[in-house]
Phi, psi and omega in degrees: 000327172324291184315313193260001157281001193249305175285325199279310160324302228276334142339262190333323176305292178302309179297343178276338174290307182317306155319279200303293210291343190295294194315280181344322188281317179292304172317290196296310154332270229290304184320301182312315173314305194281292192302318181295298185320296185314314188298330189297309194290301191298338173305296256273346183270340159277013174260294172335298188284335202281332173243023158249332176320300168303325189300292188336288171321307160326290194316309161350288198282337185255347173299306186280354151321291212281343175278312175296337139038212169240037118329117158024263186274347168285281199309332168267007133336274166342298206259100167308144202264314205309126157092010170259158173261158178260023156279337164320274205290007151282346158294332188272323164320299158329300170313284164318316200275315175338301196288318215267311175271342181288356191277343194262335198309342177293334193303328201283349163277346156316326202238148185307121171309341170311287175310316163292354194273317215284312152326296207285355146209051163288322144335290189300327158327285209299321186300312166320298183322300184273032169250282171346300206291337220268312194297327173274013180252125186305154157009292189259022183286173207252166151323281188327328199272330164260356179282332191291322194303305166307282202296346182301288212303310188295343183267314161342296193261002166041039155240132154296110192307345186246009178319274184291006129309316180301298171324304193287312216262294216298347162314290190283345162320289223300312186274351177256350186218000000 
């Protein structure tokens, strides 16, 4: 019995250095690793920021184009009134803001869902205006009569429907960048 607590002691002597360096050895493996990975997750996110970064910006910078838009006092600037009546050119108002966000709408994968909401709705602002403004004009009114109509409303109420989309979008630039 001796014997064999005496071999078991002597078991124990060798196998326990053998445990610890074997664990030390699993740590320092697991560490190198877990540090290879992180640097690897870190190229790969400075590969990332380096060709996505610019895009981003783009998207931005062309979000507030589209806002600048279909402001108002730009766009009928742009769209000229003469010689329409004005259910034409209220169609064509409408038409322009469409073609303008549907040409932009992919930008919104770019972008804060915060922002884009802000974006789709300073649109809905601008339409509103000219559907309201369109509806309070008689019948037989001119282009011209609803583009003058617009801009009364907008001095009127002394806000740009699309001021605070801009405001908001050139905010989250500031922060993303």
């Amino acid at each position: 019995m001796q014997e064999v607590t005496i071999l078991i002691i002597e078991l124990i002597k060798i196998a326990l250095p053998a445990i610890i360096v074997a664990g030390a050895m699993y740590y320092l493996v697991k560490k190198h690793y877990e540090r290879d990975y992180k640097l690897r997750l870190l190229d790969l996110r400075k590969k990332n920021a380096d060709t996505v970064l610019p895009i981003r910006l783009q998207a931005y910078e062309r979000v507030v184009l589209l806002l600048e838009r279909i402001t108002p006092s730009n766009m009928l600037l742009r769209v000229g009134a003469a010689g329409q009546t004005a259910a034409e050119y209220h169609r064509l108002l409408l038409a322009e803001i469409r073609s303008e966000f549907n040409h932009n709408m992919s930008q919104q994968v770019y972008m804060t869902e915060q922002a884009w909401q802000q974006v789709k709705h300073a649109r809905e602002e601008v339409v509103n205006l000219i559907n309201k403004t369109y509806r309070e004009l008689p019948e037989n009114a001119k282009g011209t009569d609803l583009a003058k109509k617009i801009l009364e409303t907008i001095l009127a109420s002394e806000s740009d429907p699309t001021a605070r989309a801009i405001s908001f979008v050139k905010q989250e630039i500031g922060q993303v960048f």
